[in-house]
C-alpha positions in Angstrom: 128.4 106.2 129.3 128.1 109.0 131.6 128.9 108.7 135.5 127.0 111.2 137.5 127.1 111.8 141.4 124.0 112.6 143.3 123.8 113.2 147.2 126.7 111.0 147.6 125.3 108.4 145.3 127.2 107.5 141.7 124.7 107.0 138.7 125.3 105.8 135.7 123.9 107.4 132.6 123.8 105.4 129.1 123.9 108.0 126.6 122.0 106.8 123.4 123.8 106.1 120.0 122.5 106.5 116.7 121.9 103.0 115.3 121.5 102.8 111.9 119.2 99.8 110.0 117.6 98.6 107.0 115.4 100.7 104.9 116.8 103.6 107.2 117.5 107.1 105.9 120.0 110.1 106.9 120.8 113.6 106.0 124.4 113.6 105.1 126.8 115.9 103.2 127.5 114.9 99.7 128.9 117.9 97.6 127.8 121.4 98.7 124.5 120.0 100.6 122.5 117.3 102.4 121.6 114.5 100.5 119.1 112.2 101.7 121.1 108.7 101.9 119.0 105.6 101.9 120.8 102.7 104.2 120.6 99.2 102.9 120.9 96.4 105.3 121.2 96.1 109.2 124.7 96.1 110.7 126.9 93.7 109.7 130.5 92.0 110.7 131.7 93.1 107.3 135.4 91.1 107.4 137.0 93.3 104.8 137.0 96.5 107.2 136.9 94.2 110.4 133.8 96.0 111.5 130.2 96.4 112.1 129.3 97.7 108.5 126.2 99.4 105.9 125.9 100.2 102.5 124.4 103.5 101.5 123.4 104.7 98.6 122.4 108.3 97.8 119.2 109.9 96.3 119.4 113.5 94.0 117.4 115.4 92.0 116.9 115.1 88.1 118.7 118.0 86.5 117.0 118.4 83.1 119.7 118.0 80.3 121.8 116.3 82.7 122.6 112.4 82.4 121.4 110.7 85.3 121.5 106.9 86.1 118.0 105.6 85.7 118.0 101.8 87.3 115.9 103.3 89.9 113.9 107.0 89.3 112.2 107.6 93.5 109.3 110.3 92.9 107.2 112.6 95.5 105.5 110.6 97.3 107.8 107.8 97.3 109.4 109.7 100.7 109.0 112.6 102.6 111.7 114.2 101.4 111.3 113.6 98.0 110.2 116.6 96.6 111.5 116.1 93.1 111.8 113.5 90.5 115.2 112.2 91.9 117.0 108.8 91.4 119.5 106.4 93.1 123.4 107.6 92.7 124.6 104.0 92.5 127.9 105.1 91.5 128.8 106.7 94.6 127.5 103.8 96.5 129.6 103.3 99.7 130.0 101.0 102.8 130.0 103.0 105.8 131.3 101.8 109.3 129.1 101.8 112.1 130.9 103.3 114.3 131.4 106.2 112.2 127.9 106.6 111.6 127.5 106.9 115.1 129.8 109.5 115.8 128.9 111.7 112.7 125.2 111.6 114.3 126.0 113.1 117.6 128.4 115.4 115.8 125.3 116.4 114.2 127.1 116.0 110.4 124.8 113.4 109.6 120.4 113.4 111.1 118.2 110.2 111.0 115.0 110.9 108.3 111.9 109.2 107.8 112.1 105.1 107.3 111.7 103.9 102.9 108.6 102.5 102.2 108.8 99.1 101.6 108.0 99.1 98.0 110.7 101.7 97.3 113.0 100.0 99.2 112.7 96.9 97.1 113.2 99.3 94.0 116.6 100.8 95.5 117.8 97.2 95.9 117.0 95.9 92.6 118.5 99.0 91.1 122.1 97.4 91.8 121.5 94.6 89.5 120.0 97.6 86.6 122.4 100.1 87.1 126.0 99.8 84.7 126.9 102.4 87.6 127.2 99.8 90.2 130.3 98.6 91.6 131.1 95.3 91.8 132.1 95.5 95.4 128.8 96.8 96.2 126.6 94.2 94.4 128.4 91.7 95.9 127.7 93.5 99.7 124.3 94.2 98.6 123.9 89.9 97.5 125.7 89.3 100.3 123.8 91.4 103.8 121.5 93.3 102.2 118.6 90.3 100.9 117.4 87.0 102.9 118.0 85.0 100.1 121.1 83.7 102.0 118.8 82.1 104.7 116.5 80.5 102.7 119.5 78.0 101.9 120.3 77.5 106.2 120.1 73.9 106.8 117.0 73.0 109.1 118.3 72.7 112.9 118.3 69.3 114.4 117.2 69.2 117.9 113.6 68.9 116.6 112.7 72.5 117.8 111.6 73.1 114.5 107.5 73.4 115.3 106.5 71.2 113.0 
């Protein structure tokens, strides 16, 4: 926050933070360029960093002749920036803080992109349980913030504010 004075009046100024969320993407450096990065749940309380947390994965091109890890191949038209038959670099899957995020946008290392579609989204996701790339770690973040299964099991409240 910003404090600003005005003809003998103080203001206060919020200054707007980068908030990342589900089926978000970013811009960031990986190796010698921008890679579009594809984030994976809303912010979470993630207890093993004691912070607000989000797991990322990253999206890059198909080399011809070079392996790549196929559990999930995104094409043109699967998102603006796609321009190339590209796929999902589960191996180098990471949980990024928050707060990080934030300052690495107004630093300008990392820039907000275009939303996933919904139906590529999905395909990112399932791509942890495909991939022999995947870390365990990061299937067990993905299980754990980054489906709804998890409140499909809540336990109906009981003050009868249900609706039904």
């Amino acid at each position: 926050m910003r404090i600003t004075r005005a003809q003998g009046v103080f203001f206060s100024i919020v200054m707007s933070t980068f908030q990342p969320y589900k089926k978000g993407t970013v811009l960031a450096p990986s190796g010698p360029c921008n890679h579009l990065h594809v984030i994976c749940n809303d912010p979470v309380y993630y207890p093993v960093n004691d912070c607000y947390c989000i797991l990322v994965v990253n999206v890059s091109s198909i080399k011809p002749g070079v392996p790549h890890d196929d559990a999930c191949v995104l094409n043109p038209g699967d998102h603006r920036f796609i321009q190339h038959p590209s796929y999902i670099v589960y191996a180098e899957a990471v949980i990024w803080r928050v707060d990080n995020v934030a300052r690495k946008h107004a630093a300008g290392e990392i820039t907000a992109h275009d939303d996933m579609p919904e139906a590529a989204f999905e395909r990112v996701l399932s791509g942890f349980d495909i991939s022999e790339q995947a870390k365990p770690k990061h299937i067990r973040f993905k299980e754990k913030y980054c489906t709804n299964t998890s409140l499909i099991d809540q336990p109906e409240p009981t003050d009868g504010l249900t609706g039904t």
